[in-house]
C-alpha positions in Angstrom: 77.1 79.8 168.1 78.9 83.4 167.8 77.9 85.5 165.5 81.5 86.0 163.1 82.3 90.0 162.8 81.5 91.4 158.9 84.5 93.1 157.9 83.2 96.2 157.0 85.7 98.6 154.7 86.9 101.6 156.5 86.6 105.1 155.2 90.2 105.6 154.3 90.7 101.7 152.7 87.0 102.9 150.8 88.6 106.5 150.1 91.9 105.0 148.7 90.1 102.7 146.4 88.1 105.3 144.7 91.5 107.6 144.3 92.9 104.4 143.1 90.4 104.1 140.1 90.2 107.9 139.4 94.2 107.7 138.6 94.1 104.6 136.7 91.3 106.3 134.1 92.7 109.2 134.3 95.7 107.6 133.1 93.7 105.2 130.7 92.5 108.6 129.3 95.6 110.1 128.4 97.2 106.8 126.8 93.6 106.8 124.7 94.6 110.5 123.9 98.0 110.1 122.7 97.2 106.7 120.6 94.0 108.2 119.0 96.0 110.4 116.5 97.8 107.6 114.8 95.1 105.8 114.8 92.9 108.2 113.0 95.8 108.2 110.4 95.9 104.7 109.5 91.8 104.7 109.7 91.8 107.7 107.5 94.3 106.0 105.1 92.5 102.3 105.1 88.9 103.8 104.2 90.1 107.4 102.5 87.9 109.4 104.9 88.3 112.7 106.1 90.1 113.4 102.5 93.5 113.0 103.5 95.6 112.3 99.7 98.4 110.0 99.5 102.2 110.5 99.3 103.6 110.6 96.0 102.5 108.7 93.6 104.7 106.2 91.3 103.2 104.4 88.6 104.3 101.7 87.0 102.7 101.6 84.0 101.4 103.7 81.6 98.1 105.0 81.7 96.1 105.8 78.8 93.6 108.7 79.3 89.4 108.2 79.1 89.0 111.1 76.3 85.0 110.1 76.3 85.3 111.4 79.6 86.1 114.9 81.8 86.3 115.3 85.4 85.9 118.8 86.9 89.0 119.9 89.7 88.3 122.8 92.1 91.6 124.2 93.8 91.2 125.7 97.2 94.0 127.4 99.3 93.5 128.8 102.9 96.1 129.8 105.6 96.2 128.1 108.7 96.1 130.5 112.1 98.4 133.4 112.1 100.0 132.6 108.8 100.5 135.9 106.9 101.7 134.5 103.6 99.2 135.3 100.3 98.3 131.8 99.2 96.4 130.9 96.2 95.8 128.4 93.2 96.9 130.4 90.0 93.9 128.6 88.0 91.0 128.1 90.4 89.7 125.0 88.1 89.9 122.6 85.1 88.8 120.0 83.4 90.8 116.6 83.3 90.3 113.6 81.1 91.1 110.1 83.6 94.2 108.9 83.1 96.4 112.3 81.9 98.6 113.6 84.1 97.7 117.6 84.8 100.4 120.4 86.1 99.2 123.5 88.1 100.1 126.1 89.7 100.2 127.4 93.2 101.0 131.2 94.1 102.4 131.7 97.7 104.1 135.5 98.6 105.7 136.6 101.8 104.9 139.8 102.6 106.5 139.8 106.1 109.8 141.4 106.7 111.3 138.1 107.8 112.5 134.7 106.1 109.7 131.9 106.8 108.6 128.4 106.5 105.6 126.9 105.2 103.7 123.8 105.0 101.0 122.6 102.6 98.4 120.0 103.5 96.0 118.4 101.4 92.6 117.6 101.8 90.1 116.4 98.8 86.5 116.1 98.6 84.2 114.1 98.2 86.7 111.7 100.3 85.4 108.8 98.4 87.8 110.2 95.7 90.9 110.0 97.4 91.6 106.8 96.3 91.5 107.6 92.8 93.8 111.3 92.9 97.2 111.0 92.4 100.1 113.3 92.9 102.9 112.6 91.3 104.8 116.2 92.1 103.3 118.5 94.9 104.8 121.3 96.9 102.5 119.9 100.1 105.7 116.7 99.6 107.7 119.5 100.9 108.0 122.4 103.6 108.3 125.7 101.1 111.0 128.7 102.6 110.5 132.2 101.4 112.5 134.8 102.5 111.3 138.1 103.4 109.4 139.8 100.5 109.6 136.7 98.1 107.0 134.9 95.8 106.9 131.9 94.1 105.0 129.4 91.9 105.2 125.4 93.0 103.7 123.1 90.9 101.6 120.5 91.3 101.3 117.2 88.8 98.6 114.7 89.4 96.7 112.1 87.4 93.2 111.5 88.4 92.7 108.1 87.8 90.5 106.2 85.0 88.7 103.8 87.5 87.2 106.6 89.5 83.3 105.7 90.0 81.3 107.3 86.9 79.2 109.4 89.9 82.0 111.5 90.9 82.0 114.1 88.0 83.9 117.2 90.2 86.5 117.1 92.9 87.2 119.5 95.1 91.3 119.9 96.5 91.9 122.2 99.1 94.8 123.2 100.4 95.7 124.7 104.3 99.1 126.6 104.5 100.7 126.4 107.8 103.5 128.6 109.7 106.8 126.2 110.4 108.4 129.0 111.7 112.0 130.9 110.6 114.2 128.6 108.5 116.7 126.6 110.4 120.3 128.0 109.4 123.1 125.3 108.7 126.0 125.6 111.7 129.1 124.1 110.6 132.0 123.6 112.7 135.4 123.2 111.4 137.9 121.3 113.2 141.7 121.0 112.7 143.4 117.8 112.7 146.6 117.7 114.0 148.2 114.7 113.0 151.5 115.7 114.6 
């Protein structure tokens, strides 16, 4: 009986196999890239790590505050790279009772000799909390213009709420201020109807 031939792979079927699965995880890479940041999002939002705060915050009912009771709130402020603006909280703490709602205040100054645009975003610690601090009003809700030379105040409302675990005495909120850039101005175009 004749020995059948083994079909042995050449070097250029072996070669274009291996190219074959270098593209496919390099490709299986960058799709892993892109979907990781969304969901980090919804992981952060599901288990409040990481500190991320809410939205706005709507109640709908009213909340009585715990006077037996005080929680400490830090305010941090920072500027993100190459933002230029002076950004600070105008009280760096105070002292809340669960369940009032609280209004501070935010400084932010353009010293630059151009218009600019600024963004806020939140982050609290210890993250555990974030479930249980509410804004209500916050500048971060927004992007913040200043023109050249301007300051301003923006306010921020939030309750922290009664059911927050009796461990967590302080809370820490922290704020990073980034560049957006030169405000976009409005073009309008006005076109003529000629109706005959």
């Amino acid at each position: 009986m004749a020995e059948q031939p083994v079909d042995t792979p050449t070097p250029q079927r072996t070669n274009a196999r291996v190219v074959g699965w270098c593209l496919a995880s390099v490709a299986g890479m960058f799709a892993f890239g892109f979907a990781m940041v969304p969901l980090y999002d919804v992981f952060c939002d599901i288990t409040g790590i990481n500190g991320k705060t809410s939205g706005r915050y709507e109640s709908t009912e009213v909340s009585v505050a715990d006077m037996k009771r005080t929680v400490k709130v830090q305010f941090l402020a920072q500027n993100g790279p190459d933002m230029p603006w002076v950004f600070r909280p105008v009280s760096r703490s105070v002292e809340v009772h669960p369940g009032e709602a609280i209004t501070v205040s935010f400084y932010a100054e353009n010293p630059t000799d151009r218009d600019m645009v600024g963004q806020a975003v939140p982050s609290l610690s210890p993250s555990e909390g974030t479930l249980y601090f509410h804004k209500t009003e916050c500048f971060c809700f927004n992007q913040q213009p200043l023109a050249a030379g301007e300051n301003t105040e923006m306010p921020l409302v939030f309750i922290v709420d009664r059911d927050l675990p009796s461990h967590i005495t302080k809370l820490t909120l922290s704020y990073t201020l980034y560049d957006q850039g030169e405000p976009q101005t409005a073009v309008f175009k006005t076109t003529t109807i000629d109706n005959g």
